[in-house]
C-alpha positions in Angstrom: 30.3 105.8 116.6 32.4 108.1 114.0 30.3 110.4 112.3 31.2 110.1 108.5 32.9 113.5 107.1 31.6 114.9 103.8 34.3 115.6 101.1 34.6 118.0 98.2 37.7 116.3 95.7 38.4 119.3 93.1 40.2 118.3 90.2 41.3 120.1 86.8 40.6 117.8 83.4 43.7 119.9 81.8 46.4 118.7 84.7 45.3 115.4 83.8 45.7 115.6 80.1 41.8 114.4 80.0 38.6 115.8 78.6 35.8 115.4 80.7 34.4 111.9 80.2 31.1 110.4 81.4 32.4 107.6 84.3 30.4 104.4 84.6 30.1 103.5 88.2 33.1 102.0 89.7 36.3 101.8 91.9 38.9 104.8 91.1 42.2 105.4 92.6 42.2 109.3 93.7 45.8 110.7 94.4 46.9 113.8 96.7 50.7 114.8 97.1 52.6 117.5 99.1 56.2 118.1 99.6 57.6 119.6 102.7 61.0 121.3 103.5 62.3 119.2 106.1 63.7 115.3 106.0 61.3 112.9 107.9 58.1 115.3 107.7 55.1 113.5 109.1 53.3 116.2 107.6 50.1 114.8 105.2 48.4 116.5 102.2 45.1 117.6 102.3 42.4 115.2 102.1 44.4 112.8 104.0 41.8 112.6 107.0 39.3 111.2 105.0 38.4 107.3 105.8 36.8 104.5 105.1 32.9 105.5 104.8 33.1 109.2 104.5 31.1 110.9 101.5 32.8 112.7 98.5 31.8 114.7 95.5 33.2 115.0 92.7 34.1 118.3 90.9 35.6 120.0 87.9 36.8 123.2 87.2 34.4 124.7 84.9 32.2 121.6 84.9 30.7 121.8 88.4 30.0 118.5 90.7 29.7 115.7 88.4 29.9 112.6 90.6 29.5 111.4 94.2 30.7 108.4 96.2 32.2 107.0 99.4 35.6 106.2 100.6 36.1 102.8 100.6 39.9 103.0 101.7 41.5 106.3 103.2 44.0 107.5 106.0 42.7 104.5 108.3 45.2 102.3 106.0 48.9 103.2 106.6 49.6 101.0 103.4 47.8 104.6 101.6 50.8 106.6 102.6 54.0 106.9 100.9 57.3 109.1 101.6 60.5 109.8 99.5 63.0 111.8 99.5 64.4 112.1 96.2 62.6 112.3 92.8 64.5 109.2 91.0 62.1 107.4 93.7 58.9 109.2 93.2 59.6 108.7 89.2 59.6 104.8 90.1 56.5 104.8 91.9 54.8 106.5 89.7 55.6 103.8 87.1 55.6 100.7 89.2 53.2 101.0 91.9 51.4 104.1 92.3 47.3 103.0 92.0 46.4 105.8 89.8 48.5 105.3 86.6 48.6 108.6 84.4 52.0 110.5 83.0 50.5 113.3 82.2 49.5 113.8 86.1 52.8 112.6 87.4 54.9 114.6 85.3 53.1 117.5 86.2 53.8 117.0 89.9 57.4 116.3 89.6 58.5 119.4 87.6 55.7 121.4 89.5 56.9 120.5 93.2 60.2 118.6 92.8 62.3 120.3 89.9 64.4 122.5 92.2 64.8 120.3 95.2 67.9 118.6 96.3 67.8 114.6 97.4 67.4 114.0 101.2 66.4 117.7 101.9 62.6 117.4 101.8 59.9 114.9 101.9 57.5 114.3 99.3 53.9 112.5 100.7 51.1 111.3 98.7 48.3 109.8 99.5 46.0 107.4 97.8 42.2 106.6 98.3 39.8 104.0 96.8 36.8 105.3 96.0 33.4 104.1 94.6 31.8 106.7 92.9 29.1 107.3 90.2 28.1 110.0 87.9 25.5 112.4 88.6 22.6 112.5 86.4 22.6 116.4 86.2 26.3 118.3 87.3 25.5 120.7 90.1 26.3 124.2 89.2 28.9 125.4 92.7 30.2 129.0 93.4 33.6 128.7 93.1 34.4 131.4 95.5 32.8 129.3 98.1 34.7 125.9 97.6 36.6 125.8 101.2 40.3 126.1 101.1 40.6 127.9 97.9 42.9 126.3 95.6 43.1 123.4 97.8 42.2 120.4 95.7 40.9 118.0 98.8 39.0 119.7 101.2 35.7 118.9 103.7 32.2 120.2 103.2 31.3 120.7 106.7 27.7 122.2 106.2 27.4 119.7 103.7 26.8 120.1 99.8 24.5 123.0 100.2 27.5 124.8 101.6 28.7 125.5 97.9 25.8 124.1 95.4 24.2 127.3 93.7 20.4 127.9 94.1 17.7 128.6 92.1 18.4 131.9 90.7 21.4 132.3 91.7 24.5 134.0 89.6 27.6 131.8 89.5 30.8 131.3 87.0 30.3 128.4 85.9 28.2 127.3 82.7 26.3 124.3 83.2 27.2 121.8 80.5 23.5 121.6 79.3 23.7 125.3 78.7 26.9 125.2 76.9 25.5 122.3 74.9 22.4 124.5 73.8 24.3 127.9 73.1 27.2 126.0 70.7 23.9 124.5 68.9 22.2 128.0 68.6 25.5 129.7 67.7 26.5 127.6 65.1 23.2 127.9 63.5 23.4 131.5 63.7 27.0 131.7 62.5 27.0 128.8 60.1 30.3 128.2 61.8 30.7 124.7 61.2 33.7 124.6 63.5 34.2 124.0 67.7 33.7 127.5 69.6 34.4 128.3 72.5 31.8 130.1 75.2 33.2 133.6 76.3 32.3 135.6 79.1 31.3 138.8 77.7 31.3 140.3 81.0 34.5 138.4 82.3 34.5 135.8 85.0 37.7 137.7 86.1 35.9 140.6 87.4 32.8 138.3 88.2 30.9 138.5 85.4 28.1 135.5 85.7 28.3 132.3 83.4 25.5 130.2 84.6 23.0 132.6 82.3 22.9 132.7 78.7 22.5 136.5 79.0 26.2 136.6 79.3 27.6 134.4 77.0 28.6 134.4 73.4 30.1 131.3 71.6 33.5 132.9 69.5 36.0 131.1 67.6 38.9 130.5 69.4 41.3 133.0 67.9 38.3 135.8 68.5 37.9 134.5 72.0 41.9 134.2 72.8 42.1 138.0 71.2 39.4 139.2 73.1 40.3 137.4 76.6 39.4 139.4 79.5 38.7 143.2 78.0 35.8 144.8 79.4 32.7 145.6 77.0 31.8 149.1 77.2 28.7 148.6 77.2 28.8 147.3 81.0 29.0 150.9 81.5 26.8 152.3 78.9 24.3 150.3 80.3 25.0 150.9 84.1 24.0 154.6 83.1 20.3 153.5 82.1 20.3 152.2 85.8 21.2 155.7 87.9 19.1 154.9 90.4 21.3 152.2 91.2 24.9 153.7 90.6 25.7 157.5 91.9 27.7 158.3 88.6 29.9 160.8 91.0 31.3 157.0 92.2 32.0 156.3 88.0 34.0 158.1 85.5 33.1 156.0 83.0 30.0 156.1 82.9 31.0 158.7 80.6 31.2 158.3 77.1 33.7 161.2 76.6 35.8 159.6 79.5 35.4 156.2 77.8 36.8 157.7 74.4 40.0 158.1 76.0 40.3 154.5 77.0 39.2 152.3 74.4 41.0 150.2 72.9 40.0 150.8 69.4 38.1 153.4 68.1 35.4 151.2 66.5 36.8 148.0 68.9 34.2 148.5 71.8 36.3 147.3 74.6 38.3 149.0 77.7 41.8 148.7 78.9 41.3 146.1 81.2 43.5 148.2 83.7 41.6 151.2 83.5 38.2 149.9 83.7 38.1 146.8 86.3 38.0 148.3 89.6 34.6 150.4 87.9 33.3 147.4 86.3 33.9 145.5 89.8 31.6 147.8 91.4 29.1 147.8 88.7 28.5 143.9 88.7 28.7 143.8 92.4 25.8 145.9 92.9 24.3 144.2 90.1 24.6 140.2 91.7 24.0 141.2 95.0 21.2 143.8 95.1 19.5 143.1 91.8 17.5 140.0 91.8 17.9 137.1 89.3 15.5 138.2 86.7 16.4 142.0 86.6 20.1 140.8 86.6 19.3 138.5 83.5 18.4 141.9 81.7 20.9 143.8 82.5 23.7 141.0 81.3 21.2 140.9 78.0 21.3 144.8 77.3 25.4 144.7 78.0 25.6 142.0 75.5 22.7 143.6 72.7 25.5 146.5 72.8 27.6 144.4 70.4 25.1 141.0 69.2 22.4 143.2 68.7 20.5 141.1 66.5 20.7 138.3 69.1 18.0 137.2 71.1 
């Protein structure tokens, strides 16, 4: 008897031209494509071993695993499977019969993958599964760095979904929705914004700054946020000086306010040039996340941030 295969489907709500929207339980049409260099490729994208029965999850950059399910038709069903070797072609299935009907999605994948290929000189696959899936009452919060295959958007779970979920005190990019929700209520409040903000990294994800805590985060307006992207507070290293015992400062030149002064971006804008400071800050919040433990990480994040939102509990 086949033992059924556990699947993690990754998927990006911007490709799709879609906010992320609460699902009712159902039958969806889940699409994966690939194009390959040579005519005739029997080459398949990823995902395509899944079958009938296997087990998926459901997740979303920046979201986390938001729904689960089974495969009600995969890779067992040769009618899933569809070649071509010209785009006019892949534009009319897209239109006409392709199961998952969206655009926004197809016209990403044509000028993405087909815009500088010639007819009859490649072969362009997708694949299409039926799925019954259902949303999760509370997203599970993943590493990222641990999804398998990297970037690959279709890929197997083969320790299961503790082989990526993150654990109880545990540091990981991504802000659970619940915590986003509470921090653009608190903000707000605080700023009497009265418009959207975004969440920002204060310590950026970029150099693996932590965004499941609220320790790390500050709600900005989106101009602030865009303007401030990933520069590095200086008081990561301000902070990381309180903390010797944990950081030789012979290993850190800036830990140093006078070598600091040379590299800031502004004199009274406390941010580094990214350049400059990210293989230090690297180091910092590596020993940080991997030797500190949750709690003693959660204050260090809070004193980087009370640096500039002083006032902020």
């Amino acid at each position: 008897m086949k033992e059924n295969k556990t699947w993690l489907i990754k998927r990006n709500a911007e490709i799709n031209n879609n906010k992320f929207n609460n699902k009712n339980k159902g039958t969806q049409w889940y699409t994966q494509t690939a194009v390959y260099k040579t005519i005739n490729s029997k080459s398949k994208p990823s995902g395509s071993k899944s079958q009938k029965n296997d087990n998926v999850y459901i997740y979303q950059t920046d979201i986390g695993i938001w729904a689960k399910g089974k495969i009600k038709s995969g890779s067992e069903d040769n009618n899933n499977f569809h070649y071509f070797d010209n785009a006019r072609d892949v534009i009319t299935f897209s239109k006409t019969k392709a199961k998952y009907k969206n655009d926004a999605f197809w016209g990403n994948i044509i000028i993405n993958k087909l815009h500088d290929k010639q007819d009859g000189k490649f072969t362009f696959v997708v694949f299409e599964a039926k799925l019954e899936i259902e949303v999760l009452e509370n997203e599970i919060t993943v590493h990222e760095n641990k999804i398998p295959g990297g970037q690959v958007s279709w890929s197997e779970l083969r320790e299961g979904l503790e082989e990526v979920k993150t654990k109880n005190h545990e540091l990981s990019k991504i802000i659970p929705p619940s915590l986003r929700h509470k921090l653009l209520i608190k903000f707000n409040s605080y700023f009497n914004a009265g418009t959207a903000l975004d969440i920002d990294h204060h310590v950026p994800q970029a150099i693996g700054g932590p965004g499941n805590i609220e320790e790390n985060l500050v709600p900005l307006s989106a101009a602030a946020n865009r303007y401030k992207g990933a520069k590095i507070p200086e008081g990561l290293f301000e902070v990381a000086e309180e903390y010797q015992n944990h950081f030789n400062i012979k290993d850190f030149q800036l830990l140093k306010k006078k070598v600091r002064d040379k590299y800031r971006i502004e004199k009274d804008y406390p941010f580094l040039e990214y350049k400059i400071a990210k293989h230090e800050a690297e180091k910092i919040i590596t020993i940080v996340n991997q030797n500190f433990s949750f709690d003693e990480a959660r204050n260090f994040y809070k004193k980087v941030r009370a640096k500039i939102y002083k006032s902020i509990d």
